[in-house]
C-alpha positions, 0 to 999 in steps of 0.5 A: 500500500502507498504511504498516501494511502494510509490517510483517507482524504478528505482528511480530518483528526480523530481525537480517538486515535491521534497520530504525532506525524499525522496531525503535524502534516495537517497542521502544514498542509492546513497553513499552506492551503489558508494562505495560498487561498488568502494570498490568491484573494488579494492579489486578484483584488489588486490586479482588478483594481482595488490597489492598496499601497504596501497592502501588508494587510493582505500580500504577506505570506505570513499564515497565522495573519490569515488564520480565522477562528471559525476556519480553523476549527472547521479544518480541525473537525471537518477536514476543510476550512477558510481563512480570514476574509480579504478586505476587498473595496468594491468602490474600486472595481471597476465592475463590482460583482463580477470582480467580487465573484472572481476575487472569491474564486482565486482562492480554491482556483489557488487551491486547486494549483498548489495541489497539482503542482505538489502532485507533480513533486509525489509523482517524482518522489515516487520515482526515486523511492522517497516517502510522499506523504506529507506532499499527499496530505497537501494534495488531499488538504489543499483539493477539500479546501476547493471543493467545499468551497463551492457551499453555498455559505459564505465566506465559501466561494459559493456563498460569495457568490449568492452575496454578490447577487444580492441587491444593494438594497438588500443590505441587512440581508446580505449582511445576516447571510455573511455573518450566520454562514460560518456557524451555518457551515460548523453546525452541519459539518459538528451534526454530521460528526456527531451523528454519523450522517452525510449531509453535504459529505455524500455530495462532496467527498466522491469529487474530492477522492477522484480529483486527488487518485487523478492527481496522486496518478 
């Protein structure tokens, strides 16, 4: 059996059986997928428009600047999760929803890129006979990450999108939908861990394995 394989992907930590170099591996797989997602973000942002002088609140590269909380634990229970939402000044763009939507899909777009370039490091691994699997649990890691992200809940990329529809006019709507999204998203994935039900896993976990057996080979 491949090393890969003794990790099931989508990935998430059992508190039963907790393995040191497991939870270290996700524990990097988790930070470079966070800010490659954020960092994507905001460099669409500033190509689109929404230009920022020095812009050390978004372009740092530093993870645990783009940790959020509520992200962080939902990599820890449910094996995906979010970073702390760009700022973006939608003054700026020069055709607001559009550009939102964009800005919100360069983050799983970046997810998606990382893993099949770290994919490609797997492959030359094991080739030469080197254990992949910290670069597998990127693999795994980063792909969930772009999968989920089309829930339609915000700060997911899906519910970013059903933001972005939604009329100006509609403020306070908008605003509620963007701040109960999080919880919503804990809430499913804490119901579906404590009852042992799928809920949204059926939908998304058989994408997420084929994309990764694709990209592993």
């Amino acid at each position: 059996m491949p090393p890969f394989e003794l990790w099931p992907v989508p990935f998430f930590l059992d508190p039963n059986n907790l393995a040191v170099d497991a939870v270290v591996t996700f524990v990097v797989a988790v930070l470079l997928a966070i800010t490659i997602n954020a960092e994507a973000q905001a460099y669409a942002a500033s190509f689109l428009g929404d230009h920022r002088p020095g812009a050390k609140d978004r372009l740092h590269f530093i993870a645990f600047f783009h940790l959020d909380v509520l992200g962080t634990v939902s990599y820890l229970v449910g094996g995906f999760g979010w970073p702390r939402t760009i700022a973006i000044d939608p003054e700026k763009l020069k055709h607001p929803r559009l550009y939102l939507v964009i800005i919100r899909l360069a983050g799983p777009l970046a997810n998606l890129l990382l893993g099949s370039i770290v994919g490609s490091i797997v492959f030359v691994m094991k080739v030469v006979e080197f254990d992949p699997r910290v670069f597998a649990m990127v693999v795994g890691v980063n792909v969930t990450t772009a999968i989920y992200n089309l829930l339609p809940l915000p700060p997911l990329f899906g519910g970013s999108v059903i933001a972005a529809l939604i009329p100006q006019r509609f403020k306070k709507i908008k605003w509620t939908f963007w701040l109960a999204g999080p919880f919503a998203i804990l809430a499913i994935i804490l119901l579906e861990r404590i009852t042992r039900q799928g809920i949204i896993s059926p939908y998304f976990n058989p994408i997420i394995t084929k994309i990764f057996q694709y990209i592993m080979g």
